[in-house]
N, C-alpha and C positions, 0 to 999 in steps of 0.2 A: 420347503416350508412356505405357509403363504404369506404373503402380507398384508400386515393390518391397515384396516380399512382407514381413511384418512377423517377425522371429525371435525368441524368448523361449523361456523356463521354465515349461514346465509346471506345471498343480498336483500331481499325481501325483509330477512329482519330485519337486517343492518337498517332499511330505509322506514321498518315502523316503529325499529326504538327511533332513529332520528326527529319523526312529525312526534313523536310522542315528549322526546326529551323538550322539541319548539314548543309543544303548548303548554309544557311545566313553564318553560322561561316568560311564554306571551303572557300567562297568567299572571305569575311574578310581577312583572312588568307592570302592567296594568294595575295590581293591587297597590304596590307601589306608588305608581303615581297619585289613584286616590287618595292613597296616606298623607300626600305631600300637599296636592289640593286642600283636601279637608285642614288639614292647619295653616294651612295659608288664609281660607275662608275665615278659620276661627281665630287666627290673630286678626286680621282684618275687623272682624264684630266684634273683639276685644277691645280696637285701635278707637273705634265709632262708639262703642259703650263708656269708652272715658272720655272722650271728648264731647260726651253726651252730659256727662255725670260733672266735670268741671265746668260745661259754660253752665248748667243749671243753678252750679252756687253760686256762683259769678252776679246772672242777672236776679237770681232771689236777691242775694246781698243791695245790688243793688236799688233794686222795686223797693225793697223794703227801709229805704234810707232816704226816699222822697224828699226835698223839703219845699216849702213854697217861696223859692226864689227865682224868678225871672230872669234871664238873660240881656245882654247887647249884643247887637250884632258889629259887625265890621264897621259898620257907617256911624254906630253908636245910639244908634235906633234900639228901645227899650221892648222887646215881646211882650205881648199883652197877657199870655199864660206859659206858666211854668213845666207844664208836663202837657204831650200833643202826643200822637202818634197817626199811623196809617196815610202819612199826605206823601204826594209825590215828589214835590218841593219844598220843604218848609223849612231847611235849614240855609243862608245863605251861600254853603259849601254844598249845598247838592247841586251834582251831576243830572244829565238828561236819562243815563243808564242807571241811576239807584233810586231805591226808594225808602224814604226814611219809616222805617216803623215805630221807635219809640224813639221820642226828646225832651228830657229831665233833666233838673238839675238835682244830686244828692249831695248826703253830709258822709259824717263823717271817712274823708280820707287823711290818711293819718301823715302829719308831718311831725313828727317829733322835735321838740326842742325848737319849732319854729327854724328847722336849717335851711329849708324852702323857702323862697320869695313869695308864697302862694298862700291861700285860704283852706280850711280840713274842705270844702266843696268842693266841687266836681259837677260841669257838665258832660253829658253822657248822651249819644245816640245808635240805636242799632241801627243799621242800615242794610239793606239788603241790594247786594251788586254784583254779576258777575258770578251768580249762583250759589253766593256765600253769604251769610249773615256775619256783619263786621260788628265790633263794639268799637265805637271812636269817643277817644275822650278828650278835653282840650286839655291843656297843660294847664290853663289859667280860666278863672270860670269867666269872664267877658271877652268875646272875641275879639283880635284885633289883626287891622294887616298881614297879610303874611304870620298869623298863628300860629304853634308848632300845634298838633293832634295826636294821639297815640291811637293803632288803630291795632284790633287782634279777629282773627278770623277765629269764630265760635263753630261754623258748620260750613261745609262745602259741600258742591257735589250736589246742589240742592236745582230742582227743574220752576220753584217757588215757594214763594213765603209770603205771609201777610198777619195782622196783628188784629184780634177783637178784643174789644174793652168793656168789664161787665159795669153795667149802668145802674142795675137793680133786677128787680122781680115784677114780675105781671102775672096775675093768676097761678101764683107758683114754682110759672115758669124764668128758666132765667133771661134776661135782657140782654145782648148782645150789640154792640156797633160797631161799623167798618172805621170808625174815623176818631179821632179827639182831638178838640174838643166838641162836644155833639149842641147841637140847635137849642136853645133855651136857657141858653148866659152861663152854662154849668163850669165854673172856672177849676174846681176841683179836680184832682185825679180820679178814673173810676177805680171800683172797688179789686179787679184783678184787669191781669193781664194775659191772653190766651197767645200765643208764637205757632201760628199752622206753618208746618213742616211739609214742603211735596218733595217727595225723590221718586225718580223716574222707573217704575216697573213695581216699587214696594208700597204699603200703605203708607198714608197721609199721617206725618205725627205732630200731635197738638200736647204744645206744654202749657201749664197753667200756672201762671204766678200772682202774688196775691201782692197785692199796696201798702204801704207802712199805716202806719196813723192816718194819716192826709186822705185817705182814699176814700173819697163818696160812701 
């Protein structure tokens, strides 16, 4: 009797299922990871989207609450205008590294029941430092010695920032200035407020906020 021929696997196959099972797994892999990317990406724009969406209530609330009360500084020196913005130094507590973009004083902050030692006012500056837009507020609207400040970062991450202030209309068009209070005794606030946004590789983003009553 003969015997039967013996049947098996090749090694040739054996080594092209092998590259074949690797590029199931490389692909896998790979797919994978974009998955895990891609929502990292999108919780991150989700992270920036709300942090986008509260500091804009924030300083609307603000802008919109203007009042026309002047300040003291530390030395007890009276400012001669109540809302500024765009200077480099204009607050007694500015640094060489920040730049003050808006300084206000507004109403209503709410103390209920007078439990506070303090006035419903509020001074208020954004300040741009260190790549981040800060809102500082002081605890007590006249500054003094050693004043305590509450200060909350609205944006970071920022390669620059700077603030225009509309004036009015000219032929239509609208009026813009790098600075306030602008050349011709204008003691009023302008009528908005624009916050240009730079981050590094994305477009430039400009928010627009508008002035209470008070506003030119």
């Amino acid at each position: 009797m003969r015997a039967e021929s013996q049947k098996g696997v090749t090694l040739p196959e054996v080594l092209i299922s092998l590259l074949i099972f690797a590029l199931i797994a490389s692909a896998s892999v790979y797919a994978l990871r974009l998955g895990v990317d891609s929502r990292e990406q999108l919780s991150a724009a989700d992270d920036q989207l709300k942090k986008l969406q509260i500091a804009r209530i924030l300083i609307k609330e603000d802008l919109a609450q203007v009042v026309a009360r002047p300040v003291r500084d530390e030395f007890g020196g009276r400012s001669p205008v109540y809302f500024a913005g765009g200077q480099t130094s204009f607050a007694s507590r500015a640094e060489d590294d920040e730049k003050i973009l808006v300084s206000f004083t507004r109403g209503g902050w709410l103390n209920a029941r007078a439990a506070a030692p303090r006035s419903a006012l509020q001074h208020v500056d954004y300040v741009f430092k260190g790549g981040a837009i800060i809102r500082r507020a002081r605890i007590y609207l006249d500054e003094a010695p050693n004043a305590e400040f509450v200060e909350r970062v609205l944006f970071d991450g920022l390669t620059g920032a700077s603030a225009q202030f509309l004036i009015g209309e000219i032929r239509g068009e609208l009026d813009w200035a790098d600075a306030w209070p602008v050349s011709g005794g204008v003691q009023r606030p302008p009528r908005a407020v624009a916050l240009v946004l730079e981050q590094g590789g994305t477009e430039t983003l400009r928010q627009l906020f508008w002035i209470g009553d008070l506003g030119a």
